[in-house]
NUZA-464156 format. One record per residue: residue number from 1; y, z, x of N, C-alpha, C, O in turn. Coordinates in nm, 2 decimals, padded with zeros to 4 digits. Each point is the difference from the previous one (the first is absolute). Example, Ala and Ser with C-alpha at 12.3 -4.5 7.8 and 13.67 -1.06 7.14 Angstrom:
NUZA-464156
{1, {-00.57, 00.78, 01.32}, {00.12, 00.00, -00.09}, {00.12, 00.00, 00.09}, {00.00, 00.07, 00.10}}
{2, {00.11, -00.14, -00.14}, {00.11, 00.00, 00.09}, {00.11, 00.08, -00.08}, {00.11, 00.01, 00.05}}
end
This chain:
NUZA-464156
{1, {-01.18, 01.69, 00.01}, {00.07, -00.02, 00.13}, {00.12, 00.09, 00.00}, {00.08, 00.01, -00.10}}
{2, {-00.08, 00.07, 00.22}, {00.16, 00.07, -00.04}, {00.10, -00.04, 00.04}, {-00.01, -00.09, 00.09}}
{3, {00.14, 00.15, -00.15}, {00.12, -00.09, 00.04}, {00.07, 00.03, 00.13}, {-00.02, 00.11, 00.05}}
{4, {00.10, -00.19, 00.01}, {00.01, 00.02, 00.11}, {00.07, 00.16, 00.09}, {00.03, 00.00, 00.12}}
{5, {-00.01, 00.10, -00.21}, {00.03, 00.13, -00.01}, {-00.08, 00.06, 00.07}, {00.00, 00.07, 00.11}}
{6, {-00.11, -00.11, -00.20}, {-00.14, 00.05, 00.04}, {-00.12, -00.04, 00.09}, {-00.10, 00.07, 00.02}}
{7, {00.15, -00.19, 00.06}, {-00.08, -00.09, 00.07}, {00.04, 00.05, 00.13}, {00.12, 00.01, 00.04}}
{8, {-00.29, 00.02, 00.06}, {00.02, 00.05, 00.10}, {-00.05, -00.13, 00.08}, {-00.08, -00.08, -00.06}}
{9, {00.12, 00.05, 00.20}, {-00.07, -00.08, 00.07}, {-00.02, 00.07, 00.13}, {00.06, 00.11, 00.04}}
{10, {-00.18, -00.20, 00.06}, {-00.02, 00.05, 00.15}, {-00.03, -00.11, 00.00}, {-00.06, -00.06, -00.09}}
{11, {00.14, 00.01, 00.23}, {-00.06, -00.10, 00.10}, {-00.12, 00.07, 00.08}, {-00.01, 00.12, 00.02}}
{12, {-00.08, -00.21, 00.00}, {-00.13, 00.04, 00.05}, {-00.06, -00.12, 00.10}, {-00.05, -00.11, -00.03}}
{13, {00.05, 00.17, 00.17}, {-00.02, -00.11, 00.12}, {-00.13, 00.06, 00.07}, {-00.04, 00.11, 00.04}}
{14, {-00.01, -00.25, -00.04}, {-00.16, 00.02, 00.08}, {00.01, -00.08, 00.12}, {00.06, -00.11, -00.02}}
{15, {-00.10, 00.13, 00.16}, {-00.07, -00.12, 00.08}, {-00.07, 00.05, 00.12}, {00.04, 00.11, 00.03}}
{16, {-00.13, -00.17, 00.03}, {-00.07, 00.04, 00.08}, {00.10, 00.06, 00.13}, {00.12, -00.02, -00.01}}
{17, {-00.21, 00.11, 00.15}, {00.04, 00.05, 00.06}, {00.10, -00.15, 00.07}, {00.12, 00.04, 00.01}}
{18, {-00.12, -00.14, 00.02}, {00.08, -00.09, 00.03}, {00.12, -00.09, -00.10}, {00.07, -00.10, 00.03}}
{19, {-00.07, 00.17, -00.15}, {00.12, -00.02, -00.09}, {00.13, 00.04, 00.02}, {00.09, -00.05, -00.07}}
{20, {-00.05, 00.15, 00.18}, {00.09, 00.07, 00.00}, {00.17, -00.03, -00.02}, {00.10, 00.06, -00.04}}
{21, {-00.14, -00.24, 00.14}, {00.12, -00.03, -00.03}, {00.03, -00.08, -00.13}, {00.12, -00.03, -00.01}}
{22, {-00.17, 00.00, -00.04}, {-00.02, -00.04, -00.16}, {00.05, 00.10, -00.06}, {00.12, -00.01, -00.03}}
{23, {-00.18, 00.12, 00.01}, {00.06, 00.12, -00.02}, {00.16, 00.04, 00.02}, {00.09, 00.01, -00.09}}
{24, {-00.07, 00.01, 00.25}, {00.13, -00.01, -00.03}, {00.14, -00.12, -00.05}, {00.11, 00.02, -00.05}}
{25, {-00.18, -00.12, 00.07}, {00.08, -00.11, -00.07}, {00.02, -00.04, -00.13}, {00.08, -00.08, -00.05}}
{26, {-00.18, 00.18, -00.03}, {00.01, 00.05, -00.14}, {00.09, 00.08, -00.04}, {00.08, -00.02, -00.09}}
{27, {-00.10, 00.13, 00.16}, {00.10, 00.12, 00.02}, {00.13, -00.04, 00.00}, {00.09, 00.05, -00.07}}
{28, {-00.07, -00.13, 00.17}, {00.13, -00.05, 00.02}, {00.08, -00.08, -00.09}, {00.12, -00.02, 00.02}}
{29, {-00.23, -00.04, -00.13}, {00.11, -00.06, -00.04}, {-00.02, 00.02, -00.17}, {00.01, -00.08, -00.09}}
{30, {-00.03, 00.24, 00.08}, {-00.02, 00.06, -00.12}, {00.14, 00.07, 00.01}, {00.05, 00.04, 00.10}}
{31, {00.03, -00.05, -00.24}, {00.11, 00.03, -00.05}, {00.03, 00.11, 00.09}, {-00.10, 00.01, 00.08}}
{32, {00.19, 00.08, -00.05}, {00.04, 00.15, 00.07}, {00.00, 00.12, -00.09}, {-00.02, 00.12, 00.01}}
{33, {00.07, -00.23, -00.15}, {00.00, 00.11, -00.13}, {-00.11, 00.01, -00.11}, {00.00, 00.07, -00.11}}
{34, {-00.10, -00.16, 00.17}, {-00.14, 00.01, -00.11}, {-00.03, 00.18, -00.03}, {-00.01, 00.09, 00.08}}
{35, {00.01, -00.09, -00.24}, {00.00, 00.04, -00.03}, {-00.19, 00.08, -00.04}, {-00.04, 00.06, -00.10}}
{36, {-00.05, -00.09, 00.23}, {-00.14, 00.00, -00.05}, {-00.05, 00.07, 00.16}, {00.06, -00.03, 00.11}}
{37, {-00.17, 00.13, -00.13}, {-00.06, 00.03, 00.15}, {-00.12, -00.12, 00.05}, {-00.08, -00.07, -00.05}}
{38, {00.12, 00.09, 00.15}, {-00.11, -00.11, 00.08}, {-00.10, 00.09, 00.09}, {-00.01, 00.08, 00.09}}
{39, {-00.07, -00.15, -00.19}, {-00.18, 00.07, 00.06}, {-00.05, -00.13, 00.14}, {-00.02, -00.12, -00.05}}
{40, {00.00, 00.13, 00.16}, {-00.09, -00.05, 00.09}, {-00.10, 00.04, 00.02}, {-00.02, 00.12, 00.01}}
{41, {-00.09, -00.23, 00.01}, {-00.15, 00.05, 00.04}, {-00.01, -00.09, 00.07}, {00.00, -00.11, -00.04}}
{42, {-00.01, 00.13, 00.22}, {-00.07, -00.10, 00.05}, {-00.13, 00.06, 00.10}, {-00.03, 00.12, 00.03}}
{43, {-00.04, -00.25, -00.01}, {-00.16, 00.02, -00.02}, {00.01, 00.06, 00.18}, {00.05, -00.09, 00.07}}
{44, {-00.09, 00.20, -00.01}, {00.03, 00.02, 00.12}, {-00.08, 00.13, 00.06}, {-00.09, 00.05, -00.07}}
{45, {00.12, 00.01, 00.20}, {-00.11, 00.11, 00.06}, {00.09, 00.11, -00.12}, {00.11, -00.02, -00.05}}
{46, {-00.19, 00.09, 00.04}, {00.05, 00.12, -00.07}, {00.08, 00.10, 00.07}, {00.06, 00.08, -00.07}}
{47, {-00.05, -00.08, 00.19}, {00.08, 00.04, 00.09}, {00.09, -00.02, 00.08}, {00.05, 00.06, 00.09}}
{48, {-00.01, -00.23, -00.16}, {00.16, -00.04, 00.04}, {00.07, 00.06, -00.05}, {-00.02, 00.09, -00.08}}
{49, {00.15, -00.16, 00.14}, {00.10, 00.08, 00.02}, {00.14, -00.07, -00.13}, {00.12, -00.03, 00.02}}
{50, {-00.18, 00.01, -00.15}, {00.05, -00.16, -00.12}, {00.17, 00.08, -00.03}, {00.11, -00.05, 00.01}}
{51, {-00.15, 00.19, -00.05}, {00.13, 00.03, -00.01}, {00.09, 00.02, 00.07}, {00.12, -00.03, -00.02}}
{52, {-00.16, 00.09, 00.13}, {00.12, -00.01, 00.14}, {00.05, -00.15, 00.02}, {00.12, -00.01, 00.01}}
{53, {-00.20, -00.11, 00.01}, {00.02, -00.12, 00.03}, {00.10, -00.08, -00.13}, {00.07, -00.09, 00.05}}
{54, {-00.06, 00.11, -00.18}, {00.07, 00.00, -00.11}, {00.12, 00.05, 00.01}, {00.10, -00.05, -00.04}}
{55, {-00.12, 00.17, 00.10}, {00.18, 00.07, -00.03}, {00.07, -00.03, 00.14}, {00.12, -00.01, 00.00}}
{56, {-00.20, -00.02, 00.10}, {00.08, -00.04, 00.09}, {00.04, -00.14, 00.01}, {00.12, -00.01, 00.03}}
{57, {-00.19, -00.10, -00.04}, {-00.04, -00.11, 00.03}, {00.01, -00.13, -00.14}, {00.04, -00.12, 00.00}}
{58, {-00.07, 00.18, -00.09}, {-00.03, -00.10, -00.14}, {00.14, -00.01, -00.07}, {00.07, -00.09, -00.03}}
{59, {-00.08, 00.30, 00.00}, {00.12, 00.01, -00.09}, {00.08, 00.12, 00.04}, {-00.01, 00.11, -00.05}}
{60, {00.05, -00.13, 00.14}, {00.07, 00.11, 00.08}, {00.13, 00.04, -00.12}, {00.06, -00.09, -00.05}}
{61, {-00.04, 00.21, 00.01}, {00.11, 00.04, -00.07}, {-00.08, 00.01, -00.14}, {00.07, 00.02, -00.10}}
{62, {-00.17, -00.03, 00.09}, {-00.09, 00.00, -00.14}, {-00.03, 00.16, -00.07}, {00.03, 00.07, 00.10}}
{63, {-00.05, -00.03, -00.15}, {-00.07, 00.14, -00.04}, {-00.16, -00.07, 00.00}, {-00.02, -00.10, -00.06}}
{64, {-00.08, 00.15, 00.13}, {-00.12, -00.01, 00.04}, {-00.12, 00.11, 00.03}, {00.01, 00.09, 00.08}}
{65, {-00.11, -00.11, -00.15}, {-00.07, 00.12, 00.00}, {-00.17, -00.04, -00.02}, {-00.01, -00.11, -00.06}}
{66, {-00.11, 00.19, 00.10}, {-00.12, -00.01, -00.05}, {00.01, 00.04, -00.16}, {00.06, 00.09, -00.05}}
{67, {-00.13, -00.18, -00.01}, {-00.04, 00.01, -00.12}, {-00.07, 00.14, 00.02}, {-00.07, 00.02, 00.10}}
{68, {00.08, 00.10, -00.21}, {-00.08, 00.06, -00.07}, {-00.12, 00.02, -00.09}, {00.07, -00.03, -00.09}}
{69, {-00.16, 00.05, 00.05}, {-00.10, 00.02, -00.11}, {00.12, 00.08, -00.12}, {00.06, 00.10, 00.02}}
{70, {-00.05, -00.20, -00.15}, {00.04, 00.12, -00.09}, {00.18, -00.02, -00.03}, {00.07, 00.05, -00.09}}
{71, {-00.02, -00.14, 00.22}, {00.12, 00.04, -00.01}, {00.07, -00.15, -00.06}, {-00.07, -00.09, 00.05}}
{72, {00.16, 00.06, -00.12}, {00.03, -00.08, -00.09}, {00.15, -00.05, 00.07}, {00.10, 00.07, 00.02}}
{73, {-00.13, -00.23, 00.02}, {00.09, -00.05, 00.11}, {00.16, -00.02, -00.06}, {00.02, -00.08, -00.09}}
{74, {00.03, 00.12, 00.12}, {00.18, 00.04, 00.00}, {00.09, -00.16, 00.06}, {00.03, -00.03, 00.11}}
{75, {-00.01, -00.03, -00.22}, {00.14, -00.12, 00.07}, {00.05, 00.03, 00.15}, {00.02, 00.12, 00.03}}
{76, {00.00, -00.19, 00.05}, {00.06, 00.01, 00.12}, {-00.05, 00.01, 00.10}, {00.07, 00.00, 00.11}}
{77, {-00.23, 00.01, -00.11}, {-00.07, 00.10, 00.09}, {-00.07, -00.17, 00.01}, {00.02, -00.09, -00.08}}
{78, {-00.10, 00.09, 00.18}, {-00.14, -00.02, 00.03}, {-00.09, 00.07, 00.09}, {00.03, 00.06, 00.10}}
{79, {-00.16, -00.09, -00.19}, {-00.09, 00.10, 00.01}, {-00.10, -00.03, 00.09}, {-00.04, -00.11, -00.05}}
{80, {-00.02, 00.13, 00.15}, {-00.11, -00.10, 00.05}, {-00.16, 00.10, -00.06}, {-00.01, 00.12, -00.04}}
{81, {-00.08, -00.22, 00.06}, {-00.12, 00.07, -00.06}, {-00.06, 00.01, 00.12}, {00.02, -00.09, 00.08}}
{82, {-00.10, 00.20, -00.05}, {-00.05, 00.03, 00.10}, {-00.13, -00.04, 00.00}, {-00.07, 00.03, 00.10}}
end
């Protein structure tokens, strides 16, 4: 097990296209200073609109972005999965 130096965490939030406000009520009442990126996946058309509705609406003032292939999630950020 490594020590806490070494210990990486991610919050990681799932819920169907009608989770959203769940979602943000999670968001909301996750520390300001967590120290971990938050990955979202919710189940939806592939052509919503999850990040625009996130940075405006969920967690406005947030650093927010589509997840990448390959790219390795950074504290502060959440990521949505596409």
């Amino acid at each position: 097990m490594p020590n806490s130096e070494e210990a990486h965490f991610v919050v990681a939030i799932g819920a169907s296209a009608g989770g959203l406000s769940a979602i943000s009520e999670l968001i909301g009442e996750l520390p300001t200073d967590l120290n971990a990126p938050i990955i979202v996946a919710v189940h939806s058309d592939p052509t919503s609109k999850l990040t625009e509705v996130l940075r405006i609406k969920i967690a406005p003032g947030m650093k927010i972005k589509k997840a990448e292939d390959g790219e390795i999630p950074q504290p502060g950020w959440i990521y949505v999965v596409p």
